[in-house]
C-alpha positions in Angstrom: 0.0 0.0 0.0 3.1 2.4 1.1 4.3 2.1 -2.6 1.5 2.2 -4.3 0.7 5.6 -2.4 4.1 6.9 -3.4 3.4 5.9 -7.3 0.1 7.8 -6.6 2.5 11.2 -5.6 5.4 10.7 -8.1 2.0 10.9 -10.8 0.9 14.2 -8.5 4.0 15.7 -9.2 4.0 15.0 -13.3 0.6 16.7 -13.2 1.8 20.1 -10.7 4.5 20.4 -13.9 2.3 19.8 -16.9 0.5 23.1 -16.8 2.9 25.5 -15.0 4.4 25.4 -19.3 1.7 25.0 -21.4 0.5 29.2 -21.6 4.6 30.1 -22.9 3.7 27.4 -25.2 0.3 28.4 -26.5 0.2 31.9 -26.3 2.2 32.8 -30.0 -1.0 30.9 -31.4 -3.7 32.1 -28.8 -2.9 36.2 -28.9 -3.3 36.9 -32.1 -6.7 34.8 -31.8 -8.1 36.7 -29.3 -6.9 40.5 -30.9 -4.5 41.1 -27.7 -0.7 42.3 -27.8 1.8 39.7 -26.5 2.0 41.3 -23.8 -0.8 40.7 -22.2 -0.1 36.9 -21.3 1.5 38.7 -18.2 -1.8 39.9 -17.3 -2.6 36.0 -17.1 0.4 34.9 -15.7 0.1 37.4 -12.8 -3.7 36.1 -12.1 -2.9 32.8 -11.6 0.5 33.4 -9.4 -1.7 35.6 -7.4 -4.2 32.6 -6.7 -1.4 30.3 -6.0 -0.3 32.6 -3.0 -4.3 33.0 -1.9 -4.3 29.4 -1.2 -0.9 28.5 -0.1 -1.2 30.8 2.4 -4.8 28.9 3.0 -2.8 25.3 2.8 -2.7 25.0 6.6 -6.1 25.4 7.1 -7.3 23.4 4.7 -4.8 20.6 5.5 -5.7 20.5 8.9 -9.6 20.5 8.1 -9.7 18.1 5.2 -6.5 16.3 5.4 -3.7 15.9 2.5 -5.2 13.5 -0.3 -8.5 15.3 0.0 -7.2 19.0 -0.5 -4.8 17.3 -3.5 -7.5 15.7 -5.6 -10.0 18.6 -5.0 -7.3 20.6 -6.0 -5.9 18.4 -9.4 -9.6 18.5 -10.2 -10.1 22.4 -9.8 -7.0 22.5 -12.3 -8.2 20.1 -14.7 -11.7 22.4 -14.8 -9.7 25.5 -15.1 -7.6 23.9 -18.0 -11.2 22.8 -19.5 -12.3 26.4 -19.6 -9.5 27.4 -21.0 -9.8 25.5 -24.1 -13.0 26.4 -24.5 -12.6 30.5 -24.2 -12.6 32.8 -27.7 -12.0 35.9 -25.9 -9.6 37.5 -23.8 -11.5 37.9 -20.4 -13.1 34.4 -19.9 -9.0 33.4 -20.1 -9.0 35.8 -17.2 -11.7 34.2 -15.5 -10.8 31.0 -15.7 -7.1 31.8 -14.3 -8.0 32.4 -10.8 -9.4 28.5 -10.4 -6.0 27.9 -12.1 -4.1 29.4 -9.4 -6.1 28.2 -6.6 -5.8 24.9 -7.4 -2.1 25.0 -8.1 -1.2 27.1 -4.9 -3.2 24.1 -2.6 -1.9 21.2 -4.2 1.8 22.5 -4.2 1.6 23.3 -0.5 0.0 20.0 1.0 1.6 17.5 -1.3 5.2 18.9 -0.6 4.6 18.8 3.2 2.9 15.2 3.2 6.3 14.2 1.9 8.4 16.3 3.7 6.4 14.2 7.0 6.3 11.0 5.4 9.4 10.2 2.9 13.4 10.9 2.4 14.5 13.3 0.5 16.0 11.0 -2.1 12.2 10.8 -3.0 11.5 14.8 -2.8 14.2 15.2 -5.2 13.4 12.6 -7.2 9.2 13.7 -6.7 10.6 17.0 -8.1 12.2 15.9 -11.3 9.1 14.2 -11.9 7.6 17.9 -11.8 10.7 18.9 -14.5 9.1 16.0 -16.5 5.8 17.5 -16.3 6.9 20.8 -17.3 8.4 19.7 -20.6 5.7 17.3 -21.6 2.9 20.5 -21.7 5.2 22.1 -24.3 5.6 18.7 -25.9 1.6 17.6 -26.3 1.1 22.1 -27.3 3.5 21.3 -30.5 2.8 17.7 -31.4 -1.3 19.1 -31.5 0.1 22.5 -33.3 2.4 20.4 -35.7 -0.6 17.8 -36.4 -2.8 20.6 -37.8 -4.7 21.0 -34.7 -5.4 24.3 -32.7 -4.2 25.7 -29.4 -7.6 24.7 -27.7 -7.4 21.0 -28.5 -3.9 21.0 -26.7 -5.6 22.7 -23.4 -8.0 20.0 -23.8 -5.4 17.1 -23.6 -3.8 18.2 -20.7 -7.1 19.1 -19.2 -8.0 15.4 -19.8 -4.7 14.1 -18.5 -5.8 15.9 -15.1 -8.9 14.7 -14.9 -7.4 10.7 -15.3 -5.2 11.7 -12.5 -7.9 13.6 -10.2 -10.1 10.3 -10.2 -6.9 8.3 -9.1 -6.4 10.3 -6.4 -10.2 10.3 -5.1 -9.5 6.2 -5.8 -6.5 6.5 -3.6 -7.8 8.2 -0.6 -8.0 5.5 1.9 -4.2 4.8 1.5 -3.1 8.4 2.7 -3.1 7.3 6.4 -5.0 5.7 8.7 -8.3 7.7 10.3 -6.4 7.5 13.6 -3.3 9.0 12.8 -4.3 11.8 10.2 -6.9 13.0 12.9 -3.7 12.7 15.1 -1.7 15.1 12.9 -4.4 17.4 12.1 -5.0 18.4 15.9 -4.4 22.1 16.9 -5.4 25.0 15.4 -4.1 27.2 12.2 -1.7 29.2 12.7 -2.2 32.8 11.9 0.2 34.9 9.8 1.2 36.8 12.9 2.4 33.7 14.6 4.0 32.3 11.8 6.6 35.5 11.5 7.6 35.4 15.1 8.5 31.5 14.7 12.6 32.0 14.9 14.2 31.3 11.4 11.0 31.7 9.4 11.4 35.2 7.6 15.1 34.2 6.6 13.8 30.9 4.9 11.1 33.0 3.4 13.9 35.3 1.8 16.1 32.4 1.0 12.9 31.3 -0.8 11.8 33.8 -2.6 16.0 34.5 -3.8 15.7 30.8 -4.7 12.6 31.2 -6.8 13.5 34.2 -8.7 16.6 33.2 -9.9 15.1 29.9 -10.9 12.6 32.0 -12.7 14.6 34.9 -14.0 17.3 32.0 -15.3 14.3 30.4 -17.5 12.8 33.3 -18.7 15.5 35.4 -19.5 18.4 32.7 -21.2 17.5 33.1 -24.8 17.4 36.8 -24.9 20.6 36.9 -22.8 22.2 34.4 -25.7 20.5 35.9 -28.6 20.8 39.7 -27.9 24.1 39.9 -25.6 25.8 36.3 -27.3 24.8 37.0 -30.5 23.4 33.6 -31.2 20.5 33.2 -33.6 17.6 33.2 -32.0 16.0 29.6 -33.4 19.8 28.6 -31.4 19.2 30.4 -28.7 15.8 29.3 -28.0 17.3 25.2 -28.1 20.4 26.3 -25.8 18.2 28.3 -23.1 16.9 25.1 -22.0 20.1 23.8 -21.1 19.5 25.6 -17.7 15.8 23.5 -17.2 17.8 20.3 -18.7 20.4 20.9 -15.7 18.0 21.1 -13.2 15.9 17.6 -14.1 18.9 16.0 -14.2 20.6 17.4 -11.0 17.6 16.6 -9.5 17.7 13.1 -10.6 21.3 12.9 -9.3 20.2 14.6 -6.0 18.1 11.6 -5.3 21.2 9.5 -5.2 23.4 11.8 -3.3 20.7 12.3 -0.3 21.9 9.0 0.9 25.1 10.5 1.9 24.2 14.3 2.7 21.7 16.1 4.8 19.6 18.7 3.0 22.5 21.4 4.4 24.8 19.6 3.0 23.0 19.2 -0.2 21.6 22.9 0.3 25.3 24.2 0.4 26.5 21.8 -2.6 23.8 23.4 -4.5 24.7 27.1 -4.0 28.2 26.5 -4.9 27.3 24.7 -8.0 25.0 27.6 -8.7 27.8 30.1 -8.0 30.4 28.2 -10.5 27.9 27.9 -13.1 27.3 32.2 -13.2 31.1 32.7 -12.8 31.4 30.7 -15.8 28.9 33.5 -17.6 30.5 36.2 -16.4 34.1 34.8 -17.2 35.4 35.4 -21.1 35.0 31.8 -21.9 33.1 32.3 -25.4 30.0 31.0 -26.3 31.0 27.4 -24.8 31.6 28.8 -21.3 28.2 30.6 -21.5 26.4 27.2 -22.4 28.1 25.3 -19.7 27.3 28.0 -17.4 24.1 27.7 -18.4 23.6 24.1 -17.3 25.8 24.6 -14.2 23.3 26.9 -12.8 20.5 24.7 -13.5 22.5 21.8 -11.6 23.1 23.7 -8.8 19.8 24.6 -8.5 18.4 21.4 -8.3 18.6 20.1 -4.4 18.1 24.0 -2.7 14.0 23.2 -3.6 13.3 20.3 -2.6 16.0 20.1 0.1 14.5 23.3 1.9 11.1 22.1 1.7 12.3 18.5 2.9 13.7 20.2 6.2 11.1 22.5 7.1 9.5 19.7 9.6 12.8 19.2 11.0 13.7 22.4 11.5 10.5 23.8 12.5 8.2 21.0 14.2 5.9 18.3 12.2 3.1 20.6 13.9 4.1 24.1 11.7 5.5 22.7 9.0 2.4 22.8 7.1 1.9 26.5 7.3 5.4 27.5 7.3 5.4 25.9 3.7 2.4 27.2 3.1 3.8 31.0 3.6 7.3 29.5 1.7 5.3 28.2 -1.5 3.6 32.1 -1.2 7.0 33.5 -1.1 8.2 31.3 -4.1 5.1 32.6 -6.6 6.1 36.4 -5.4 9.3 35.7 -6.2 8.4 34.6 -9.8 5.4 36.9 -10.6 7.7 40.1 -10.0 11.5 39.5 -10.1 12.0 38.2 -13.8 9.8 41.7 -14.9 12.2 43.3 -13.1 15.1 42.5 -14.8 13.3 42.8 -17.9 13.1 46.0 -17.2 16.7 46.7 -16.5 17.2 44.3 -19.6 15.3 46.8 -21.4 16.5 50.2 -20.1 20.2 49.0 -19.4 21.1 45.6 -21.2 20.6 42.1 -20.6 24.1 41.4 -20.4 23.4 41.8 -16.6 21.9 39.0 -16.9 24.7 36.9 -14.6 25.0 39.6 -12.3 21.5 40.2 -11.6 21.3 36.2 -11.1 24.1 36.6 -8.7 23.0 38.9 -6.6 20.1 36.6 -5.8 22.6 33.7 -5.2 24.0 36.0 -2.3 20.9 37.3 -0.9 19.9 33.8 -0.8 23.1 32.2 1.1 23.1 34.7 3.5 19.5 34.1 4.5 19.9 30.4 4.4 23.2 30.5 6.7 21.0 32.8 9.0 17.9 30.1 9.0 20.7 27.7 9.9 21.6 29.8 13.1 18.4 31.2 14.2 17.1 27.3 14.2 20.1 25.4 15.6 18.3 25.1 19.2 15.8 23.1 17.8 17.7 20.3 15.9 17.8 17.1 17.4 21.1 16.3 19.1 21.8 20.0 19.9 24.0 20.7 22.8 25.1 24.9 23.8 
């Protein structure tokens, strides 16, 4: 039952990734469509990030009312509705409409499913459960072109994906007996939410929410911001630089993969700190005059490093904090992350835009250092409470 619970989660993750991609994807065919400029799939983009940080920051309560398998599946079938009305929209607005059930359901599921692991599994698996997100990701791109490329439209790719996440919500409704016993998810649901208030004075919790947020928007400003960066500054052309900017998502799945195996011999520090230096090689090899090759390899550097800070700070939030708050301390993290990624990469496309991108490594560098200083303060501000702590 234990692993057949854990094949039920690894499919949870595939389906968190498959539609966080699929509106990059669409939108050159869906703008034009509608009689909108470009621009306006930030208008989108920022709805749906702004739901996800609604009910994150609701995770906790729901969690402790409902319990984890029930708040997932509601939540994979809010997303597969969402996805529905998407493909089914021929304006602008009902798009925007149909985005904030988008978010919501995102935002829950993101929150309870990475604390039920965090509780309940290694962190071999939370890195390995996040990869299976990275697969996710680059499948909604994937089923978008092979519909596009088959002489289909934009809708009818929504419509897969929307279909995929319905499969998966009736699995999990299927599966909910095997998310724990009666006895022992009442157990873990006792106490009361916590309120935001209570949450901030918790020792160590606004540096991991910087650390966070750093972590995010570098992750974020890396993806969004590589092909213009190789294209404009690098002077590749652009069908080249659009192939080569993944090489930063292509470092990340696979670090991640390799993360699973390392966790046997490190603790999430350990894997935390491996991770920021990795990171920090990987930009100096941008900034350095390596050429074109030194730039690429930087690219996928930084994606490698990447990989374990994620899922290796969400792994040791119970640890660090108490099984008790973990819950809403990763419901205020996962918040953090989608501010971090709805306004940081505009920022620097505004410097991109009223500077150069060529700041590109720097402006990713800052973040690294931001985010190592608040992670190194988490690590003192919590030492009292590890286990095995002596003054």
């Amino acid at each position: 039952m234990v692993h057949l619970l854990l094949a039920v989660i690894y499919l949870s993750f595939i389906s968190l990734g498959l539609p966080d991609s699929l509106l990059g994807a669409a939108w050159p065919s869906m703008y034009g469509e509608f009689g909108v400029p470009v621009s306006y799939a930030g208008g989108i983009s920022m709805i749906i990030a702004a739901g996800t940080v609604v009910s994150s920051l609701q995770s906790d309560r729901l969690t402790r009312r409902f319990g984890a398998g029930k708040v997932t599946a509601v939540s994979v079938a809010m997303t597969a509705l969402a996805l529905l009305g998407f493909s089914v929209s021929r304006s602008f607005w009902p798009l925007c409409l149909w985005a904030i059930p988008y978010g919501l359901g995102a935002g829950s599921v993101d929150a309870a499913l990475n604390n039920y692991v965090a509780l309940h599994y290694s962190s071999r698996h939370m890195s390995w459960l996040h990869c299976m997100w990275g697969l996710g990701a680059s499948l909604g791109p994937y089923i978008i072109g092979c519909v596009l490329s088959g002489g289909g439209t934009w809708n009818r790719g929504y419509r897969c994906v929307s279909l995929m996440q319905m499969g998966l919500a009736l699995i999990l409704f299927l599966s909910l007996p095997l998310w724990r016993a009666p006895a022992a998810e009442a157990e873990e649901r006792q106490g009361r939410p916590l309120t935001l208030g209570e949450i901030f004075r918790i020792p160590g919790v606004k540096a991991v929410m910087l650390a966070f947020f750093c972590y995010c928007a570098l992750e974020q400003t890396a993806m969004l911001w590589s092909g213009s960066y190789l294209a404009l500054h690098k002077g590749l052309p652009a069908e080249d630089a659009a192939g080569y900017a993944g090489l930063f998502c292509a470092g990340i799945m696979a670090g991640r993969g390799l993360s699973g195996f390392l966790a046997a011999k490190l603790n999430d520090t350990q894997m935390i700190r491996l991770g920021q230096a990795v990171t920090a090689l990987g930009i100096a090899a941008m900034l350095l005059p390596l050429g074109n090759v030194g730039v690429l390899a930087g690219l996928a550097l930084t994606g490698l490093g990447c990989a374990p800070v994620y899922p290796c700070v969400i792994h040791s939030t119970p640890e660090r904090f108490g099984a008790d708050r973990s819950q809403a301390i990763i419901g205020v993290q996962m918040a953090c992350a989608y501010v971090g990624t709805c306004f940081m990469p505009p920022l620097f496309g505004l410097m991109a835009a009223h500077i150069h991108v060529s700041l590109l490594p720097v402006f990713l560098l800052l973040l690294l250092l931001v985010m190592t200083a608040a992670h190194e303060a988490l690590l003192h501000r919590t030492k009292k409470e590890e286990p095995g702590y002596r003054p």
